[in-house]
C-alpha positions in Angstrom: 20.2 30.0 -1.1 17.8 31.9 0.8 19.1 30.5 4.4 22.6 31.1 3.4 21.8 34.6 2.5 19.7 35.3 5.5 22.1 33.7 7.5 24.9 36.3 6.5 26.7 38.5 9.4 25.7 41.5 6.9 24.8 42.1 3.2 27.6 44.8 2.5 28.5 42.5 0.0 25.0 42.7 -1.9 24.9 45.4 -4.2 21.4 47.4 -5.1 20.5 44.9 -8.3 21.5 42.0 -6.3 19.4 42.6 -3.6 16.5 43.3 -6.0 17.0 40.4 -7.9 17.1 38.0 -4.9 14.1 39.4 -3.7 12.2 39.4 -7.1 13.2 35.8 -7.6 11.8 34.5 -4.5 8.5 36.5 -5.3 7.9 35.7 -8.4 8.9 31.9 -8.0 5.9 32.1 -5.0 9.2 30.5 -2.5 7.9 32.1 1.0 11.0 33.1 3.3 10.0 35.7 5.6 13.7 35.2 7.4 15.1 36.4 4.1 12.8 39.5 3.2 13.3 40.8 6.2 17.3 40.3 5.9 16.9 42.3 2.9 14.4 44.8 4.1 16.1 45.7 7.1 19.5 45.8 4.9 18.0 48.2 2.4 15.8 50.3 5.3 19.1 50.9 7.4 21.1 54.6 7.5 22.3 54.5 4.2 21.2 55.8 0.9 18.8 54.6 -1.7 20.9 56.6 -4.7 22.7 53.7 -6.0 19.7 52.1 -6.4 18.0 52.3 -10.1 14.7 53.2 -11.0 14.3 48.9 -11.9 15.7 48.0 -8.6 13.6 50.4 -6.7 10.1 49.2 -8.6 11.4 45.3 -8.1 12.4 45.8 -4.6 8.7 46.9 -3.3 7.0 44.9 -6.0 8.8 41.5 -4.4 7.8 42.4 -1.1 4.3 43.3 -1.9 3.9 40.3 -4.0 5.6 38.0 -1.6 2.9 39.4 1.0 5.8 40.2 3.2 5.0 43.4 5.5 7.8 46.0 5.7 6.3 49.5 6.5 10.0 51.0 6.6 11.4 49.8 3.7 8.1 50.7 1.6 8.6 54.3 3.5 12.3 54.9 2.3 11.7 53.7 -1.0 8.1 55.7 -1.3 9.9 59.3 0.5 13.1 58.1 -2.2 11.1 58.1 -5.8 8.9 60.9 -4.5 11.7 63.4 -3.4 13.6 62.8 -7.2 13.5 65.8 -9.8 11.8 63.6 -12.1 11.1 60.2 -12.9 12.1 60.2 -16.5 14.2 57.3 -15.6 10.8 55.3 -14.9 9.7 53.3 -17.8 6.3 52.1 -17.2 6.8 48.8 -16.1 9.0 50.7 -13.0 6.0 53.3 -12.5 3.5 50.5 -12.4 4.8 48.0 -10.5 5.9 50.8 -7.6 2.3 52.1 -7.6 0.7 48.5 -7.7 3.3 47.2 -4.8 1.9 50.4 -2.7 -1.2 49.6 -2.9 -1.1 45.9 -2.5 0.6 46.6 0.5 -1.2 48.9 2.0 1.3 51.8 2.2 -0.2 55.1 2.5 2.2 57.4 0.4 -0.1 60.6 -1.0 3.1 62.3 -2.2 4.6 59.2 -4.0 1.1 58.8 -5.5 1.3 62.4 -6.6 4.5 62.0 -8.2 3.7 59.9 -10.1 0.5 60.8 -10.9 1.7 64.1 -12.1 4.3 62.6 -14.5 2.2 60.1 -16.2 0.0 63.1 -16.5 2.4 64.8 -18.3 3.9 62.4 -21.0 2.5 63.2 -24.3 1.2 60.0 -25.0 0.8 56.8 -23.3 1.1 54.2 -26.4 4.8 52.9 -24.2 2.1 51.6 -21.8 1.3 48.1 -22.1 -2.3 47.3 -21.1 -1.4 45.4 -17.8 0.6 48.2 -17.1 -2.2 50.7 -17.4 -4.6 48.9 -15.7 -2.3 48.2 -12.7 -2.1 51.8 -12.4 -5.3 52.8 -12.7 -6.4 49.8 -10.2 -3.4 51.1 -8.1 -4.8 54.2 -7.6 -8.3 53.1 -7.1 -7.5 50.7 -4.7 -5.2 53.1 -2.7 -8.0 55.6 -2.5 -6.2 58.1 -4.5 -7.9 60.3 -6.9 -5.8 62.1 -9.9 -8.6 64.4 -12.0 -5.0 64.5 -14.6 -4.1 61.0 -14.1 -7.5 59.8 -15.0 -8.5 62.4 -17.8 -5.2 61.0 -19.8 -6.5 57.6 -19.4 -9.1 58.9 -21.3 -6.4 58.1 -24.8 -6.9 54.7 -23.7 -10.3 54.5 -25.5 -8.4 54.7 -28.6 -6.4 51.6 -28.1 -9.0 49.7 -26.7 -8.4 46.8 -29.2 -4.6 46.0 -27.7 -6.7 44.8 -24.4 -6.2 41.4 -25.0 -6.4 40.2 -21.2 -10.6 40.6 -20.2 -9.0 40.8 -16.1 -6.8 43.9 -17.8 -10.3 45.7 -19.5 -12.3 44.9 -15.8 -9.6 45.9 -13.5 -9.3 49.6 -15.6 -13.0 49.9 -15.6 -13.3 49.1 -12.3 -10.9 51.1 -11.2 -12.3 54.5 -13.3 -15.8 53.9 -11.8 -14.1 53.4 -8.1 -12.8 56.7 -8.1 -15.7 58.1 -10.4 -14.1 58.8 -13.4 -16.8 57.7 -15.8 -16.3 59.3 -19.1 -18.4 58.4 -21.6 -15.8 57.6 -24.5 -14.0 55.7 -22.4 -16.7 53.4 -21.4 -18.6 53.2 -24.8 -15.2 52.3 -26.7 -14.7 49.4 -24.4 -18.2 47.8 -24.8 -18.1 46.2 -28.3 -14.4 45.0 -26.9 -16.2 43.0 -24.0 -18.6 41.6 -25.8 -16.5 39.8 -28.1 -14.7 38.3 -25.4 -17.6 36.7 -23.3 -16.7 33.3 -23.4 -13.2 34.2 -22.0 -14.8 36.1 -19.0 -15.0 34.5 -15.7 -17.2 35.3 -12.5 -14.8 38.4 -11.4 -14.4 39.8 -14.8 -18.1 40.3 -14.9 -19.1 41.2 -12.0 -16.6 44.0 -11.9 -17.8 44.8 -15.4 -21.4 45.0 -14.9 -20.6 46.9 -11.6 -18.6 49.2 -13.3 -21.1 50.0 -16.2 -23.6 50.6 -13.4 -21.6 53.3 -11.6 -20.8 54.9 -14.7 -24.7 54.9 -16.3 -23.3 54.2 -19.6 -26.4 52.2 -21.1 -24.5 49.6 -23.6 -26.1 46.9 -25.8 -23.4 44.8 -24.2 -26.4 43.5 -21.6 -28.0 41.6 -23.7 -28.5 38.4 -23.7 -25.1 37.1 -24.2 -24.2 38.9 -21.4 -26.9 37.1 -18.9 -26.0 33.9 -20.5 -22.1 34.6 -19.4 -23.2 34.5 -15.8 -25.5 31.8 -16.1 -22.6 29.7 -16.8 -20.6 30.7 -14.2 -23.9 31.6 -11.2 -22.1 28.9 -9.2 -18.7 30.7 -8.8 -19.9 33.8 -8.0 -18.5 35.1 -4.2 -20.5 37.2 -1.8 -19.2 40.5 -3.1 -19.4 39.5 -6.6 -23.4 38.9 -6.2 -23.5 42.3 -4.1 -21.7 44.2 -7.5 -24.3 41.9 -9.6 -27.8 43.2 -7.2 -26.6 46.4 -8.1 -26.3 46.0 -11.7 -30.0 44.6 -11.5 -30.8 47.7 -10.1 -29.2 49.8 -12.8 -31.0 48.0 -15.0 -34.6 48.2 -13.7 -33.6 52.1 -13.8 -33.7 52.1 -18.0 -22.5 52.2 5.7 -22.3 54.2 7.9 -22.8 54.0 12.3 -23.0 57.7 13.0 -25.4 58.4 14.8 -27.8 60.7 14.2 -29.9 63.4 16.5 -33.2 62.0 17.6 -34.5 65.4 18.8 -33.8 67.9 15.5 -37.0 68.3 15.2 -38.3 65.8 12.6 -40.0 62.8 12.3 -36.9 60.5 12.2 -36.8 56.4 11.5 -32.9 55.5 11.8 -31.0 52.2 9.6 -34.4 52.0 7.6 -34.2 49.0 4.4 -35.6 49.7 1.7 -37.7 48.4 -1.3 -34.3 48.4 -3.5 -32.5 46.6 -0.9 -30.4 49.4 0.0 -30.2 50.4 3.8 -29.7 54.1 4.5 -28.8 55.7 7.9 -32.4 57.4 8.5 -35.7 58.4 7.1 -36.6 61.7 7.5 -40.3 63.1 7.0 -40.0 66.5 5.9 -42.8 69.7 6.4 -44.8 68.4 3.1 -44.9 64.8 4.1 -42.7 64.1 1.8 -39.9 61.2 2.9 -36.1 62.2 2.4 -33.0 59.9 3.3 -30.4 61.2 4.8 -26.7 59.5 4.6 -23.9 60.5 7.1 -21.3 59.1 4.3 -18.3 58.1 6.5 -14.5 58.2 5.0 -14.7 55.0 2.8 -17.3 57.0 1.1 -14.9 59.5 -0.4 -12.2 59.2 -1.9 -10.1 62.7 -1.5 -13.3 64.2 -0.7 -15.2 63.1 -3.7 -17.7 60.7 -4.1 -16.5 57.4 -4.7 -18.1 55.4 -7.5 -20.2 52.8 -4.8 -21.8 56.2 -3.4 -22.9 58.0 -6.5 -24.4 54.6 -7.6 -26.0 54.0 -4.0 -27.3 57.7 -4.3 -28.8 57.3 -7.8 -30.6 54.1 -7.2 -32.2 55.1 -4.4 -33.3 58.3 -6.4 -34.9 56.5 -8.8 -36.0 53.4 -7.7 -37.2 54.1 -4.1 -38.6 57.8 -5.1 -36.3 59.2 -2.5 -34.7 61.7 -2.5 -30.9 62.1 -0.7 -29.0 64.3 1.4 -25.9 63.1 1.6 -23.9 64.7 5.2 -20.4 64.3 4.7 -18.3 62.9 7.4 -15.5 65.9 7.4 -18.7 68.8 8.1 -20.2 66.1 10.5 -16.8 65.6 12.4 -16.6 69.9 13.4 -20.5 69.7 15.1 -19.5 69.4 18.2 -23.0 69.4 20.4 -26.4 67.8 19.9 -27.4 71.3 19.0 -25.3 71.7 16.6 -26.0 68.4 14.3 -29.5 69.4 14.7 -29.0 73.1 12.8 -27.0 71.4 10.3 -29.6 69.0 9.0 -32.1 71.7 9.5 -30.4 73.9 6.8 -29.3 70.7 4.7 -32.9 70.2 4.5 -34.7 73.7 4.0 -31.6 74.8 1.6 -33.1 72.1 -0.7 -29.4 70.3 -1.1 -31.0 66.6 -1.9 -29.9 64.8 -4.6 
């Protein structure tokens, strides 16, 4: 089928849900055929218009590319400029709005307005009990992975807490925590509601599950009897699975629990006694050491863009920034990369960290 439909003069013949069908179908059946996607994609990317196309065959269309792992940057673009320039997406049902924002972010397709849109109209819905729970959590780990912070998007997922029992799915619970500590979003209810959730489901949690858990709970500095001993006993069965990253999240949650990246350079002559990409005790390395008029020791981060997400902390910094507060007795000052970017001389970086440092803003 596929190399009879790829092999077609043109696809005129194709109509919107048959194209989205044929390309869901190859997707979801995991049946590679790069020859065929792109026969589609290029169909669907040409001159002509996207309005005959419903709100399910728009969401299918970019899921089964995204899924398929099939790059189309100008389809994703027409569909993303499409959805985003519609008066509303009341059309949308959730399954639509999630598998568009999961298929942008899977892909890699920067689209800030079509994140915005919708964003905003999720925002807006009065409740969200027509969300399933993989539907919520793709959303949330949508956003989170594509860097995009939504204060509204994320304070309504704050209802979720009250349906916390529906999470049947522990990969569902982990990817929306970890997608709420990513971006920072670490309310309190939300997190505490989940706990007693989790640790009924131990035994069905495996490596990833936990360690994006335990990272999660870290960033957010929700305390939560959860860590007990049950817990510990969870990775103990599964110590051998765990992947690089996995035991990074897991050092970090160590740290958390005793408290109960960047290559810009930095001026050598601003006038301090400086010691550049110092480790320390907590295993964390930080950009430079600075020894301040007291004697006192103070690091200072130049936090570069994966540091932020839309300009605010993103979850790995606040937790980076904590820990070393409390377990290395230093104190931060974080430089952001956007005011480091405008000092344009040696001269200037020097002032900067000067005042940074006498204005007392340390963490």
């Amino acid at each position: 089928i596929g190399d009879h439909i790829a092999g077609q003069g043109s696809l005129t013949s194709f109509g919107p849900q048959h194209l989205s069908n044929t390309s869901w179908a190859f997707a979801t059946a995991g049946v590679s055929h790069p020859q065929l996607f792109n026969k589609i994609g290029n169909h669907v990317a040409g001159p002509g218009s996207l309005d005959s196309f419903s709100s399910q065959a728009l969401s299918n269309t970019a899921w089964a590319f995204a899924a398929a792992g099939v790059s189309h940057p100008v389809l994703l673009k027409k569909i993303g400029n499409h959805i985003a320039g519609l008066d509303s997406l009341n059309s949308f049902k959730p399954q639509n709005l999630s598998n568009t924002a999961w298929a942008f972010a899977t892909a890699g397709a920067s689209h800030p307005t079509l994140f915005k849109k919708i964003g905003d109209h999720v925002a807006r819905l009065g409740s969200l009990d027509s969300f399933k729970p993989q539907e919520l959590s793709n959303v949330a780990w949508a956003y989170a992975t594509a860097r995009r912070f939504d204060l509204g998007l994320f304070e309504k997922f704050t209802e979720v807490s009250a349906r916390k029992g529906e999470f049947l799915e522990t990969q569902h619970i982990a990817n929306f925590l970890w997608a709420c500590a990513t971006v920072g979003h670490t309310d309190e209810r939300l997190f505490g509601a989940f706990a007693p959730v989790i640790g009924s489901k131990l035994d069905e949690c495996n490596e990833q599950v936990l360690a994006n858990i335990a990272w999660a709970y870290s960033v957010a500095n929700a305390p939560q009897d959860l860590f007990s001993e049950g817990y510990v006993s969870a990775f103990a069965l599964n110590e051998k699975e765990f992947s690089g990253e996995q035991l990074a999240q897991l050092h970090q949650w160590q740290l958390w629990q005793q408290e109960l990246e960047s290559g810009i350079e930095l001026p050598q002559a601003a006038g301090f006694e400086l010691e550049e990409e110092v480790l320390l005790g907590s295993g964390y390395r930080i950009d430079a050491l600075v020894k301040v008029g007291d004697g006192r020791k103070v690091a200072v981060e130049v936090d570069g863009p994966f540091h932020f997400i839309d300009r605010r902390p993103a979850g790995r910094t606040i937790l980076k920034h904590r820990q070393v507060v409390r377990l290395d007795r230093i104190k931060v000052v974080s430089v952001p990369y956007w005011e480091w970017d405008k000092l344009m001389s040696s001269e200037t970086k020097q002032h900067y960290l000067r005042a940074k440092l006498s204005n007392g803003q340390i963490m």
